[in-house]
C-alpha positions as CSV (number, residue, x, y, z in Angstrom):
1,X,2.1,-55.6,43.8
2,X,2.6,-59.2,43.3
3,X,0.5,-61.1,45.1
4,X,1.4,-64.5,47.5
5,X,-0.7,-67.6,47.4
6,X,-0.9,-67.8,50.9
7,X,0.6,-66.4,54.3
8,X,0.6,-63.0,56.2
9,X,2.7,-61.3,53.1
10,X,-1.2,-62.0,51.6
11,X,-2.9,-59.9,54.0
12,X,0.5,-57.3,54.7
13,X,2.5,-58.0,51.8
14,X,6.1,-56.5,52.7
15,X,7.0,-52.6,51.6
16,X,8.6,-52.5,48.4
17,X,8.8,-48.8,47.7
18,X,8.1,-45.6,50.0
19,X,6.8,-44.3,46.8
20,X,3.1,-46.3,47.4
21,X,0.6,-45.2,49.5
22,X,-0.5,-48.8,49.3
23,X,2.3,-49.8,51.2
24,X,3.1,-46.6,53.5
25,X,-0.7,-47.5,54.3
26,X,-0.3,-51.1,55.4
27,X,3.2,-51.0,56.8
28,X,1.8,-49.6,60.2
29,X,-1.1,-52.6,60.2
30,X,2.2,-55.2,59.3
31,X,3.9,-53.5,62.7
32,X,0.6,-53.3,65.1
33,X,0.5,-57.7,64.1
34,X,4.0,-58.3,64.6
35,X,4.0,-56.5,68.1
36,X,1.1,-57.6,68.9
37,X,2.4,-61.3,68.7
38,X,5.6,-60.2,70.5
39,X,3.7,-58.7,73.7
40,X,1.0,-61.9,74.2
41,X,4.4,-63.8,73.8
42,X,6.3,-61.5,76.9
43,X,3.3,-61.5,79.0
44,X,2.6,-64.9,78.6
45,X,6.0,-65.5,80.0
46,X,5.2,-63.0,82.9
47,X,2.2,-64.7,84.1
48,X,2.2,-68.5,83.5
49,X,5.1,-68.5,86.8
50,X,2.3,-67.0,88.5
51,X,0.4,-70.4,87.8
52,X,3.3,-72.5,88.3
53,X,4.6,-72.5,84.5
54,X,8.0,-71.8,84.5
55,X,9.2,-68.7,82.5
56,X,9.7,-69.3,78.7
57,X,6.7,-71.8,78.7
58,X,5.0,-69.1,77.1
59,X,6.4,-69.0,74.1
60,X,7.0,-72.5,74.3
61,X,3.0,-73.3,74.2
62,X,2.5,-70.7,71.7
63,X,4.8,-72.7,69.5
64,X,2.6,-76.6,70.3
65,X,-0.1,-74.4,69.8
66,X,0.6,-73.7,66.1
67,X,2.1,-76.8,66.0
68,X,-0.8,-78.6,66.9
69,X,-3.5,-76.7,66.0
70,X,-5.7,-78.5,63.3
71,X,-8.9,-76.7,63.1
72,X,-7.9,-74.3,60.8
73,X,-7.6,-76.1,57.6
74,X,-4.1,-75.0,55.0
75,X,-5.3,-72.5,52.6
76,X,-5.6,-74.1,48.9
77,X,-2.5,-74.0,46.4
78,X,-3.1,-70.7,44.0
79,X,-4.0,-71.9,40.3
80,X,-1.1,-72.0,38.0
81,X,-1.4,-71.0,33.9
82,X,1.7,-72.3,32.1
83,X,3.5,-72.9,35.4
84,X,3.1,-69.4,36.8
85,X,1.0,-67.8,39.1
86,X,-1.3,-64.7,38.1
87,X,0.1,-61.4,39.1
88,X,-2.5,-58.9,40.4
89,X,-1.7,-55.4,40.7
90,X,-3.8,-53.1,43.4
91,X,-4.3,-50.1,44.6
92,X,-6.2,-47.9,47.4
93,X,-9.0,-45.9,46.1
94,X,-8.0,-41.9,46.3
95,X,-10.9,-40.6,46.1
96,X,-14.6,-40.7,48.3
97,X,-16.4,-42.0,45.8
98,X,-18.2,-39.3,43.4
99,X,-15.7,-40.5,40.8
100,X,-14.9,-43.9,39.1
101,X,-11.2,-45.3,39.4
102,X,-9.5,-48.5,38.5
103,X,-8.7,-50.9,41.5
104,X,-7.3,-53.8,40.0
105,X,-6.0,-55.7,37.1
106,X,-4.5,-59.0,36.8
107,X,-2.7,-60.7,34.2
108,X,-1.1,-64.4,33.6
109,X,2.9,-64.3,32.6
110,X,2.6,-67.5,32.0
111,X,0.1,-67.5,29.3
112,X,1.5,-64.5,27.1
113,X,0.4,-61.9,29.7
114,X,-3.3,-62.4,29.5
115,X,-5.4,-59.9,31.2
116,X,-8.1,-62.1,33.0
117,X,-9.9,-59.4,35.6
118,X,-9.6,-55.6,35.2
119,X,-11.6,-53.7,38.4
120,X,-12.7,-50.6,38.9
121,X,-14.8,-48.1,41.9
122,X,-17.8,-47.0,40.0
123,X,-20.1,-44.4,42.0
124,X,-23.0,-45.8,42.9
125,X,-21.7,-49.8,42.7
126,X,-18.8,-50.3,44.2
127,X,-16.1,-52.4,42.7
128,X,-16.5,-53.8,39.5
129,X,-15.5,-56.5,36.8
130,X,-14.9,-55.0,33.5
131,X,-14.1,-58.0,31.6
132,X,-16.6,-60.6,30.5
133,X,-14.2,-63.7,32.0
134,X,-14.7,-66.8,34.1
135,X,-13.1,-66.6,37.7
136,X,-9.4,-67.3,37.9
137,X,-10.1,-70.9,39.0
138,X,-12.5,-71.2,35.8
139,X,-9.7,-70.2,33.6
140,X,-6.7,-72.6,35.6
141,X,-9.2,-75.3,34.7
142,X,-9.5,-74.3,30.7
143,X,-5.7,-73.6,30.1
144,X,-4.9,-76.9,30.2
145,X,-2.0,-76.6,27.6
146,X,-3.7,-79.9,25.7
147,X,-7.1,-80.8,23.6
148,X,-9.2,-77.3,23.0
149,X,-6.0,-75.4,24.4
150,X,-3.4,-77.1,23.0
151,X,-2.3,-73.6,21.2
152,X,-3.7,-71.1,23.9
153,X,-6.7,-71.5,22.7
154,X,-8.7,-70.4,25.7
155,X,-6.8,-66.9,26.1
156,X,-9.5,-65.8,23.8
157,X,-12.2,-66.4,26.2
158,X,-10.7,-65.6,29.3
159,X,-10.5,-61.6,29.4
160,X,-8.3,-60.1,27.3
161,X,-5.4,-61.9,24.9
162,X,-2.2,-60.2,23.0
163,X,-2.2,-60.9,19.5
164,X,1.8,-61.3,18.3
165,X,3.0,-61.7,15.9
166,X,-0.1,-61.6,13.6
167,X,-3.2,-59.6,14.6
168,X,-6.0,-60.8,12.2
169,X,-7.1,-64.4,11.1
170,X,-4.7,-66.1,8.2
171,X,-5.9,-68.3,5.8
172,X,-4.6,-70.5,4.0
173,X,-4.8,-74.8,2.5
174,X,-6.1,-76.9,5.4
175,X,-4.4,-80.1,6.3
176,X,-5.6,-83.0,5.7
177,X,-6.3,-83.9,9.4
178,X,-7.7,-80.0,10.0
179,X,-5.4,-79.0,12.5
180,X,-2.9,-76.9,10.2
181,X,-2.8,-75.0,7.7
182,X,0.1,-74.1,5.7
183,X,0.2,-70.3,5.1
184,X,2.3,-68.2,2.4
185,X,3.9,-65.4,4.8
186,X,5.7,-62.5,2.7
187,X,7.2,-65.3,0.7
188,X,7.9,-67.7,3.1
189,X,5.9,-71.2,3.6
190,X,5.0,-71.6,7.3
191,X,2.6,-74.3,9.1
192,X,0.1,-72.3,11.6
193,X,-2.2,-74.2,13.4
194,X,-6.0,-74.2,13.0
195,X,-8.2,-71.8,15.7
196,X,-11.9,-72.2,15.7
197,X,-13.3,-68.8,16.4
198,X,-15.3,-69.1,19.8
199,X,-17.5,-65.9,19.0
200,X,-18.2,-67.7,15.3
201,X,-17.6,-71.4,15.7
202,X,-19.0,-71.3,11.9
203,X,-16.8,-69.4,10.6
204,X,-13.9,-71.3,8.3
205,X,-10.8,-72.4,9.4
206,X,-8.2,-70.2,9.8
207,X,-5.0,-69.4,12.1
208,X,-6.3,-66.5,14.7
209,X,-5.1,-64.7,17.7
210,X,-1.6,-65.0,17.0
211,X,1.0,-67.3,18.6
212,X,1.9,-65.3,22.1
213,X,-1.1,-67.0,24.2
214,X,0.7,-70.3,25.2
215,X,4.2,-69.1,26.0
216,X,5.9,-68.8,29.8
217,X,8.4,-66.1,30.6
218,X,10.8,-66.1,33.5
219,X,9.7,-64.2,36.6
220,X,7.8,-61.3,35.4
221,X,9.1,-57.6,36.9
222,X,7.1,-55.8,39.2
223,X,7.6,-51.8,39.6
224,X,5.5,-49.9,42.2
225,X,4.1,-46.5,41.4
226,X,3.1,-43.6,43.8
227,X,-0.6,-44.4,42.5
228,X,-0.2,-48.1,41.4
229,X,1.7,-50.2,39.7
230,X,3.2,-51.9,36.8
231,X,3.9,-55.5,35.9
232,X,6.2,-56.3,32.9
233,X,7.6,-59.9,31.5
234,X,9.5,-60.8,28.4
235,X,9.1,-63.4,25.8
236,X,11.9,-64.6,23.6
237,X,9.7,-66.0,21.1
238,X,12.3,-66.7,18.7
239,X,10.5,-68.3,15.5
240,X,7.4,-69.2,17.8
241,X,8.5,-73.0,17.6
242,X,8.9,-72.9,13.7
243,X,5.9,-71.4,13.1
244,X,6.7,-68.0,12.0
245,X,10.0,-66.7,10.2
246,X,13.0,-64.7,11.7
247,X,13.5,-64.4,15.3
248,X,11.7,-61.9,17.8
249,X,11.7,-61.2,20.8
250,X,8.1,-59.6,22.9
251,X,8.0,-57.4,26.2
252,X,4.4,-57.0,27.4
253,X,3.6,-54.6,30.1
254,X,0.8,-53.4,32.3
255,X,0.7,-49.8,34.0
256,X,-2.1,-49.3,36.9
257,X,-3.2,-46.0,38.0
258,X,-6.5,-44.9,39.1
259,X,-7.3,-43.1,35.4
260,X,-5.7,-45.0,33.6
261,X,-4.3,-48.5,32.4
262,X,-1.9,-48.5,30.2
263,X,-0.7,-51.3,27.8
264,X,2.4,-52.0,25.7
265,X,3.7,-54.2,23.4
266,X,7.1,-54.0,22.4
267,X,7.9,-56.3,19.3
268,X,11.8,-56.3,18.6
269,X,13.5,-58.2,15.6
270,X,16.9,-60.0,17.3
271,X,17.3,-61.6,13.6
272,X,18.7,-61.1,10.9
273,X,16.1,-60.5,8.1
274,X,12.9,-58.4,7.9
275,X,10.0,-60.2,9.6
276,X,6.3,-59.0,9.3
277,X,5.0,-58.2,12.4
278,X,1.3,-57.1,13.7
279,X,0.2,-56.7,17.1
280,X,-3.4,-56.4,19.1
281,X,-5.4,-56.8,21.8
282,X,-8.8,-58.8,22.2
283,X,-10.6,-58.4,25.0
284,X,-14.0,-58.9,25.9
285,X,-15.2,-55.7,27.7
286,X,-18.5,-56.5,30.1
287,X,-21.5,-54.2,29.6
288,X,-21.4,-54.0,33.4
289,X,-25.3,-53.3,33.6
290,X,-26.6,-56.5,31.3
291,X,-28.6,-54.4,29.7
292,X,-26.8,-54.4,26.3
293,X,-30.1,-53.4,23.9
294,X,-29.3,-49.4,25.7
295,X,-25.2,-49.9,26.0
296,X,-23.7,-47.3,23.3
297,X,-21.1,-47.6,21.1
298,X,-18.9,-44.7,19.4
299,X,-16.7,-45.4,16.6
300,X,-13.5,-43.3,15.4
301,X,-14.0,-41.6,12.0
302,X,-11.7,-43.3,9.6
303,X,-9.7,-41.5,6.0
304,X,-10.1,-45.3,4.7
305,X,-12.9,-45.4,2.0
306,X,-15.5,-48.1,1.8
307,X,-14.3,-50.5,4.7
308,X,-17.0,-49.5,6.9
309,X,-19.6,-51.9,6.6
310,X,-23.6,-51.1,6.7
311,X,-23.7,-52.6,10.2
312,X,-21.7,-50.1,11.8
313,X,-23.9,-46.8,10.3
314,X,-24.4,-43.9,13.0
315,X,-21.7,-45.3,15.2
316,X,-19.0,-42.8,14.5
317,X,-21.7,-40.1,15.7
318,X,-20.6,-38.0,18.5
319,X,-22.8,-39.6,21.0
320,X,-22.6,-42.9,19.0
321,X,-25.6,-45.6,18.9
322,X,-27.3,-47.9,21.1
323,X,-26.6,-51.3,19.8
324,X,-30.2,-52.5,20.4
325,X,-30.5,-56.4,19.1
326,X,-27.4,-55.4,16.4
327,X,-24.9,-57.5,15.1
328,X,-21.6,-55.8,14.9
329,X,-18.3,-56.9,13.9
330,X,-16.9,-54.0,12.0
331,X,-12.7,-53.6,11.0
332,X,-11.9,-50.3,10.9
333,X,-8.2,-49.1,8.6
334,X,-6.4,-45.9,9.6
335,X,-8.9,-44.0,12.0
336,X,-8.1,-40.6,13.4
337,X,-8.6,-39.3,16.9
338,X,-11.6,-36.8,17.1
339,X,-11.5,-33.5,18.9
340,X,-10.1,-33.8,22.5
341,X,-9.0,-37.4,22.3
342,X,-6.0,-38.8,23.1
343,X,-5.9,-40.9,19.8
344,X,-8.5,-42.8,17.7
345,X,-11.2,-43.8,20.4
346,X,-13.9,-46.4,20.8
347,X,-16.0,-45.2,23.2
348,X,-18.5,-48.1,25.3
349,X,-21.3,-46.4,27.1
350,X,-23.6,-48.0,29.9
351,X,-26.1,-44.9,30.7
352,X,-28.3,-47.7,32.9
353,X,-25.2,-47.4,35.7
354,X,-23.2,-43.8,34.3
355,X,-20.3,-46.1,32.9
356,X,-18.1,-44.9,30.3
357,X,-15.0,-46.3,29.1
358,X,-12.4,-45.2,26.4
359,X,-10.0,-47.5,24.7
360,X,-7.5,-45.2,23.2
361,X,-4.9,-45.9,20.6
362,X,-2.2,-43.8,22.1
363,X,0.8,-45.1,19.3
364,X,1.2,-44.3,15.8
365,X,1.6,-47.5,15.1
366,X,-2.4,-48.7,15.5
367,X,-3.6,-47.9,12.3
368,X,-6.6,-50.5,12.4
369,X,-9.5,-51.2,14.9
370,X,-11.8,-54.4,15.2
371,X,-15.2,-53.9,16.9
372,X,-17.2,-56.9,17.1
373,X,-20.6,-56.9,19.2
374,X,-22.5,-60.2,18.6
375,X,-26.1,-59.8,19.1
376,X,-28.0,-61.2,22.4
377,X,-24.1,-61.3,24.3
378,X,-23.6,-58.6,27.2
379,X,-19.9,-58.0,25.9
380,X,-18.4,-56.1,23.0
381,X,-14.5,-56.8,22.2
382,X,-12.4,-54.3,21.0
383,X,-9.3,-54.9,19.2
384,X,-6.8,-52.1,18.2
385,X,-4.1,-53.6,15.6
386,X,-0.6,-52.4,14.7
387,X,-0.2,-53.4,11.4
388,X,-3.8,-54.6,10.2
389,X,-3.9,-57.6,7.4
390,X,-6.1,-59.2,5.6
391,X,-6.6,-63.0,5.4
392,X,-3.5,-63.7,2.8
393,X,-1.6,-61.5,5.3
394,X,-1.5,-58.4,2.8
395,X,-2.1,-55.2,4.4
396,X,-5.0,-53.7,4.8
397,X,-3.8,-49.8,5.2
398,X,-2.4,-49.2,1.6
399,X,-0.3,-45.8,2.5
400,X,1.7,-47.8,5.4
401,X,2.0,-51.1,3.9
402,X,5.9,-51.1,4.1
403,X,5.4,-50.9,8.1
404,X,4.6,-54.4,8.3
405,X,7.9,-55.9,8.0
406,X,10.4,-54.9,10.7
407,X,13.7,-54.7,9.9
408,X,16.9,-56.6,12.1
409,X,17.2,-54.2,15.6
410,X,13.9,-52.5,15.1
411,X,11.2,-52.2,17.3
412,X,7.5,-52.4,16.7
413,X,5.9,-50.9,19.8
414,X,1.6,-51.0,19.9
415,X,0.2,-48.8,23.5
416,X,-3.0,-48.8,24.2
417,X,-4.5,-46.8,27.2
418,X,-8.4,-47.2,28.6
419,X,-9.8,-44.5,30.6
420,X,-12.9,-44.8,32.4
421,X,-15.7,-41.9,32.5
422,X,-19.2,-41.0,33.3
423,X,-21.6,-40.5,30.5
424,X,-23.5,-38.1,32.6
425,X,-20.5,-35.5,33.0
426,X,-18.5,-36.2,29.8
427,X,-15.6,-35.4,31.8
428,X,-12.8,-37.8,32.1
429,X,-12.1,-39.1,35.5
430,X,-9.3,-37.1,37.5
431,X,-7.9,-35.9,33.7
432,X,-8.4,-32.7,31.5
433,X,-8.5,-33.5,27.9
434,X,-5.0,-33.4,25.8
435,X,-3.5,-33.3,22.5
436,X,-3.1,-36.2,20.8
437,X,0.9,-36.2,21.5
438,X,1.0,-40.7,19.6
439,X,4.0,-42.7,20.5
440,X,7.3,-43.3,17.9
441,X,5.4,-46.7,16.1
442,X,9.7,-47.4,15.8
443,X,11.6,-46.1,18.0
């Protein structure tokens, strides 16, 4: 549902589909207010003659009342990123509690569709964040469009950003002020602008997290579901202000259910030359417990010889590893799904609480994986990447290096699906396992 800043359609919002339980549920509590307001009003009427009112003073005096009435103070304006309000999508827990479900997620259309708060039940703690994020009001105040954010910088600490239309950092020969860098792309000179990494702040210079973080779309689209919802909003991105060659245009969605959330990325070409194209996700998933030192981490086996680095030995074990004091920041190139997933899995483990949760590379087209862990931070972010490159841009999976340019009319699609379990049962929540069934990369 889309939420209102302010106003009954807060508390009652107004049905949209008889599909929801959500809003079959509150509909009756919408009707019970609305008569109730209608009877005080008709017996007001009735018994103010009785003390020598005349009849229709009633409503009358309702109506000064509210007028008048100055105690209760005007609720505050809702925060705005880019110009838009956040969209939150809800729904009713199903079941009684003996199994964890997703509640909530929000995202900002205004800021490229950042995902700032993802929610879930879990048994035992009620609802929870799952994203290590500032509050909503936190973030309003760091996405100031100017300064630190003036190229959407603060997407990439505030929950979860979408990396379009390159993935991994670029590098390339800084400008002589710092704040560019101009970048060979595939043949093409561009001018990207300089991001300092907030998880390495020593790291070099370099163009990161893509160019989708500061732009506004028009009114997102809102579809209710018989067990949630989805929220949807498109980005004609064009050149990205000069900063990238050909012409695209970006569709981002977000699909709520209580198993599931599903995320897509549609990238298509509206140009008229080949354009490369990568797309990802960084967000920075909470260790709900704060106890990282016993938080587990499994890694997806990869066919990709020697990029796994010494740092990330025994996580692609079956029951993976703790991470302990560990450093981790580990790029993975063409994994494959083990037995019973859905597609290559990273698998986050909090045994202190029973909290398990899957991010699941459900297209073909996410054919690399960034895990990065930095030691002493209750957080672990982890990035699946369509069309993985290095930092001159060349890619990194040798045997589909031709998928990085898209061709005029074709669209690069990247869906990524997290599924929340219990360590204790190994049983996904309200799912059986299923063959690994990966979405056309073009369709």
């Amino acid at each position: 549902m889309y939420e209102e800043s302010n106003g009954l359609s807060e508390i009652f919002p107004a049905p949209r589909s008889t599909g929801s339980q959500f809003f079959r549920l509150q509909t009756p509590l919408r009707n019970g207010l609305r008569n109730g307001l209608i009877a005080l009003t008709f017996s007001s009427s009735l018994l103010l003659p009785g003390l020598g009112c005349k009849r229709g003073d009633g409503a009358a005096a309702l109506k000064r009342f509210a007028s008048t009435d100055d105690s209760v103070p005007a609720p505050p304006a809702a925060p705005k990123f880019g110009g838009q309000e956040a969209l939150t999508l809800k729904r009713l827990q199903t079941y009684t509690g003996e199994v964890p479900e997703f509640t909530a997620i929000t995202v900002l259309p205004g800021r490229g569709m950042d995902i700032a708060s993802i929610k879930a039940f879990l048994p035992g703690r009620g609802e929870t964040e799952l994203l290590n994020a500032p509050s909503l009001s936190q973030i309003a105040a760091l996405m100031t469009g100017t300064g630190a954010d003036s190229h959407g910088e603060a997407n990439a600490t505030a929950g979860g950003a979408f990396l379009v239309p390159f993935a991994n950092p670029l590098a390339g020969a800084v400008s002589a002020d710092g704040k560019n860098l101009a970048v060979n792309v595939h043949g093409k000179s561009v001018s990207l602008p300089v991001v300092i990494d907030p998880d390495r702040p020593a790291a070099p210079p370099m163009a990161r997290f893509g160019l989708l973080s500061p732009m506004s779309t028009s009114i997102p689209q809102i579809n209710t579901m018989p067990d949630g919802s989805e929220g949807r909003a498109t980005y004609e991105t064009g050149n990205f202000g000069g900063h990238w060659p050909g012409k695209l245009q970006v569709t981002v969605s977000a699909l709520l259910s209580g198993r599931a959330i599903d995320l897509l990325i549609s990238s298509t070409n509206i140009g008229s030359e080949p354009v490369p194209v990568s797309s990802g996700w960084y967000p920075r998933l909470a260790i709900p417990s704060g106890n990282r030192a016993q938080a587990t981490v499994r890694l997806p086996k990869t066919s990709t010889a020697g990029n796994l680095s010494s740092s990330s030995d025994g996580f692609n074990a079956r029951q993976g590893k703790a991470l302990g004091a560990q450093d981790l920041d580990v790029t993975l190139v063409n994994p494959k799904p083990s037995l019973f997933d859905n597609g290559p899995t990273v698998e986050l483990r909090d045994p202190a609480i029973d909290y398990g949760l899957r991010v699941v590379g459900m297209s073909a087209s996410i054919n690399g994986i960034r895990v990065l862990a930095p030691a002493g931070k209750n957080w672990i972010v982890v990035s699946p990447v369509a069309n993985p490159t290095d930092s001159s841009g060349k890619p990194l999976d040798a045997e589909n290096a031709n998928d990085l340019m898209l061709a005029p009319g074709k669209t690069l699609q990247w869906r990524v699906r997290l599924e929340l379990f219990m360590p204790s049962t190994q049983v996904k929540a309200a799912n059986d396992a299923s063959t690994f069934t990966p979405v056309s990369a073009r369709p």
